[in-house]
C-alpha positions in Angstrom: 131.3 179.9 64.0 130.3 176.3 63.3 127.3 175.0 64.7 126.6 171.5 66.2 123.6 169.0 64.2 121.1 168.9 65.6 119.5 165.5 66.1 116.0 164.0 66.7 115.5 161.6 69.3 114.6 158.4 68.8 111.0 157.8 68.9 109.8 154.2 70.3 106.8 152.2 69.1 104.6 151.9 72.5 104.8 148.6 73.7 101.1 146.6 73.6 100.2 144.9 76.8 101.0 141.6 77.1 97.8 138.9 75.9 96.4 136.9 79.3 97.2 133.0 78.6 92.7 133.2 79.7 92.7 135.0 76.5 94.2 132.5 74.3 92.4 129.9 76.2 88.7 131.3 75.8 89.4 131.5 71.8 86.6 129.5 69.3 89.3 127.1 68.8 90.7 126.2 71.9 87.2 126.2 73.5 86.3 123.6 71.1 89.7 121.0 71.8 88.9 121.6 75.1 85.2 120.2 75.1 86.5 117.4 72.9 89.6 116.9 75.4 87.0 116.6 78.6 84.5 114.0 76.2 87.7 111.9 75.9 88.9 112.1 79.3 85.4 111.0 80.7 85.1 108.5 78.4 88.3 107.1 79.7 87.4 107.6 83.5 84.1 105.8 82.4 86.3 102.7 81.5 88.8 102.9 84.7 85.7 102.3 86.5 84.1 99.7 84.7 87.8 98.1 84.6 87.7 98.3 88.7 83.6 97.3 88.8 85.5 94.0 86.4 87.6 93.5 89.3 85.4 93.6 92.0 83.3 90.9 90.4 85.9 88.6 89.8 87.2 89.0 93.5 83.9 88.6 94.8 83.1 85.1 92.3 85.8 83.9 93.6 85.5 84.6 97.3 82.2 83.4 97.0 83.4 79.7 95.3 85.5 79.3 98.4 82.7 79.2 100.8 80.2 77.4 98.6 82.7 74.7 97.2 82.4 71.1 98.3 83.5 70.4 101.8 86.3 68.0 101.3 88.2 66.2 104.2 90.3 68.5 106.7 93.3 65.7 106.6 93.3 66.2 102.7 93.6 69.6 102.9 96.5 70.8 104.8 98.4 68.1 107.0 98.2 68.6 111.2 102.1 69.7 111.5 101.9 72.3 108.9 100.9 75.9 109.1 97.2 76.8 107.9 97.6 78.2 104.1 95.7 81.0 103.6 93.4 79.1 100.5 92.3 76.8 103.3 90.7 79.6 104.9 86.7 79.8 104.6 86.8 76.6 103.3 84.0 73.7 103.8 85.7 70.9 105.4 84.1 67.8 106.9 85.8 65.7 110.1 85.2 62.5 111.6 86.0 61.8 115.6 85.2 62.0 119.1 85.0 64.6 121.3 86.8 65.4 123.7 86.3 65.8 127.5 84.7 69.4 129.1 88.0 68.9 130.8 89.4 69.9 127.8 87.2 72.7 126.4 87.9 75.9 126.5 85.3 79.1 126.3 85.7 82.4 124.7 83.8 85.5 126.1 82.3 88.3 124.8 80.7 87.0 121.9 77.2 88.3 120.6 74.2 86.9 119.4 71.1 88.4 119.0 72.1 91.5 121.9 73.3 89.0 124.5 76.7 88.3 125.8 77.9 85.1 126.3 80.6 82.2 125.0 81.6 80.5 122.4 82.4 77.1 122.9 85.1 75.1 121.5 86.2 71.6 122.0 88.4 69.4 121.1 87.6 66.5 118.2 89.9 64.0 118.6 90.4 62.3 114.9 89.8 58.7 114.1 92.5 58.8 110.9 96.1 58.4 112.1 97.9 55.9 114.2 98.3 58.9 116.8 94.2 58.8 118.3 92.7 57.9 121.7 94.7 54.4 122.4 97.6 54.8 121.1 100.4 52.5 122.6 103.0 54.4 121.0 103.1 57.6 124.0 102.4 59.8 121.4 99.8 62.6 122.2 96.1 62.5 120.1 95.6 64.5 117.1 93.0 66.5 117.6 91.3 69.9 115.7 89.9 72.4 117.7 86.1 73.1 116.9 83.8 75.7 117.4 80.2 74.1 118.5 78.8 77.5 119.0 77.3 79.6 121.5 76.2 79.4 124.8 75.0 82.6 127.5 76.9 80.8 130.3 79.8 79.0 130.8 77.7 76.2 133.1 75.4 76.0 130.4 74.4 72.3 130.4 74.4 72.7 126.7 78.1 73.3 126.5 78.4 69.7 128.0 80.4 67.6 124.5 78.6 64.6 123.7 79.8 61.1 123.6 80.2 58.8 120.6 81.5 59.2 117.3 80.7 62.1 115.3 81.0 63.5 111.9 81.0 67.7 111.4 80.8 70.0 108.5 81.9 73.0 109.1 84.4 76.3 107.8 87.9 76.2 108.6 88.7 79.5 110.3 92.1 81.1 111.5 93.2 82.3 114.6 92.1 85.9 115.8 94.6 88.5 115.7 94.0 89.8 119.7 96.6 88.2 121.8 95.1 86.0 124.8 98.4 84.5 126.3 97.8 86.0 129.6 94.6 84.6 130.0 96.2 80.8 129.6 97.2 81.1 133.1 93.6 82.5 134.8 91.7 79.5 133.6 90.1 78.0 130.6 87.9 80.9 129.3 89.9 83.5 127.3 89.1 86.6 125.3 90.4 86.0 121.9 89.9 82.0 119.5 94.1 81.4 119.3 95.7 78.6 118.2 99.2 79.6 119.9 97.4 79.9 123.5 95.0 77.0 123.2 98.3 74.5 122.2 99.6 75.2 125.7 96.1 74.1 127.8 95.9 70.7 125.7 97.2 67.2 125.8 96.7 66.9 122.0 98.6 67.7 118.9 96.0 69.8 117.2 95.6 71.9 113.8 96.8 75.3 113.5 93.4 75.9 112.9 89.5 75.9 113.9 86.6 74.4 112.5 83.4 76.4 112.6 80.3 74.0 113.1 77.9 73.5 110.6 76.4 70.5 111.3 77.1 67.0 112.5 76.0 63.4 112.3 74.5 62.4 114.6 72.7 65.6 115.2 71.8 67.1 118.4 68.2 68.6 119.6 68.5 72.2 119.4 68.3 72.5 123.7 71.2 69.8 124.4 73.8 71.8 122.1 75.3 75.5 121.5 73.6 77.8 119.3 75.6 77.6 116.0 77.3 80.5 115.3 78.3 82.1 111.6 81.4 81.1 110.1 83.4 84.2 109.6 83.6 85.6 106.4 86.4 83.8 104.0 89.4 86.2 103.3 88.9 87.9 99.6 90.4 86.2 96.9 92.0 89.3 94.9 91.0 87.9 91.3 91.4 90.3 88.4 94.3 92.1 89.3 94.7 93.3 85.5 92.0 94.6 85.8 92.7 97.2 88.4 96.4 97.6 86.1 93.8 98.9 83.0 91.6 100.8 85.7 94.5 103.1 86.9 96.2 103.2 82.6 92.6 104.3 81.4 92.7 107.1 84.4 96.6 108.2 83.3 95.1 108.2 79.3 92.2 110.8 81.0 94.9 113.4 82.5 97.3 113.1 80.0 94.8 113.9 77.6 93.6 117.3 79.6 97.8 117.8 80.2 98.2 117.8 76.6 96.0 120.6 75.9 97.0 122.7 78.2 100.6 122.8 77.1 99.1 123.4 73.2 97.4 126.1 74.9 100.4 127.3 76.3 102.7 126.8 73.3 100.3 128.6 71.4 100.3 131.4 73.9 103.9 131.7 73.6 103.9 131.8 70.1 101.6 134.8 70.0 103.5 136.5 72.6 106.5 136.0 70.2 104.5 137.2 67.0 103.9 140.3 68.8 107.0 141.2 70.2 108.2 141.0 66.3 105.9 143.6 65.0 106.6 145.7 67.9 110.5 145.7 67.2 109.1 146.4 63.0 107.4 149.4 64.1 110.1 150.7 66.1 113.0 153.1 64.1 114.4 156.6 64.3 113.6 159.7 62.9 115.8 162.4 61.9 115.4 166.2 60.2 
């Protein structure tokens, strides 16, 4: 009676555990590129931040030559029916005029100086240039810039009293505040916000879409028979250097592609050991039979 073969089974190569990507990682020679890859990317974050310190510089050499330039006639800077531009801010300007009536002032509250409340003052100064001033035969209405003379703790303050005569101011031009003090027009003369659309509507005058921060006029006034002058506000930043922020952010991109890029060499070469091993594993593998 025939009898069946009889066979072996197949014996199977055990399969080695598969290598942590940490180990690949913590080898002599990946240790190494990545100590070189962190040099480079701080050197490269280094110069994004001396690219933006550039920047800074620029933008603050240039705010500052605003403010300090040569005050230069308010007429020859922007013309009365136009809009202010915003290089006009901060800048010294010098006006020649009268001033207006107290009639015609108008007082802003809650401003501070030196831990007391009180007002800023600002009157009208009627300009001397122009066929539309005080006199006209024409019906026209004045032309007239709205000026800040400064500060006073009341509002009957016999300091806040404009003088008479001719004057001529230097001073910062300065823009009108963001708050909106429209409802105030219609309580009186004293508002809480410096606006040029508000103010328009409690004049006779054509005026500036703008304010002129006293400095100093001519002739002067005894300290006691005039507002405390208050700081013209800081000039808007003149954003200088804007390549320079451009290189700032490229040398920070340069710095993480440069730790990207060994990480995926770490992980290729991960992969390619995985690969090697799974190769000698299917080598060692075969069958055995009697």
């Amino acid at each position: 009676m025939p009898v069946a073969p009889t066979t072996e089974p197949v014996s199977t190569a055990p399969q080695p555990p598969a290598r942590p990507l940490w180990r690949t990682a913590l080898t002599p020679r990946w240790t190494g590129l990545l100590l070189l890859a962190l040099a480079i990317a701080a050197v490269m974050s280094v110069l994004g931040v001396w690219q933006l310190d550039v920047y800074r510089s620029k933008t603050d050499a240039a705010t500052a030559k605003r403010a300090e330039a040569e005050p230069v006639s308010l007429q020859s800077l922007f013309p009365i029916d136009a809009g202010l531009p915003s290089k006009a801010v901060g800048r010294r300007v010098t006006v020649t005029g009268t001033w207006g009536p107290a009639a015609d002032q108008i007082f802003v509250s809650d401003r501070r100086v030196n831990d007391r409340d009180g007002y800023w003052v600002v009157t009208p100064l009627l300009l001397e240039q122009g066929s539309q001033n005080v006199g006209n035969t024409d019906g026209q209405p004045s032309e007239a810039v709205m000026v800040v003379r400064g500060w006073v703790a009341a509002v009957e303050d016999p300091a806040a009293t404009p003088p008479s005569g001719s004057v001529a101011i230097t001073g910062a031009v300065a823009a009108s505040e963001a708050q909106d003090a429209s409802g105030d027009a219609s309580k009186g003369r004293v508002l809480q916000s410096l606006r040029i659309p508000t103010i328009v509507h409690l004049v006779d005058y054509r005026i500036y879409d703008a304010f002129v921060v006293l400095a100093s006029s001519t002739p002067a006034l005894a300290a006691d028979a005039a507002p405390a002058i208050v700081p013209a506000p800081s000039p808007p930043t003149d954003h200088a250097g804007l390549r320079n922020v451009a290189y700032a952010f490229q040398w920070w991109i340069f710095a993480a592609f440069t730790l990207w890029m060994w990480g995926r060499m770490v992980l290729d070469a991960h992969r390619s050991t995985e690969a090697d091993q799974d190769d000698d594993a299917i080598g060692a593998s075969g069958t055995v039979s009697a």
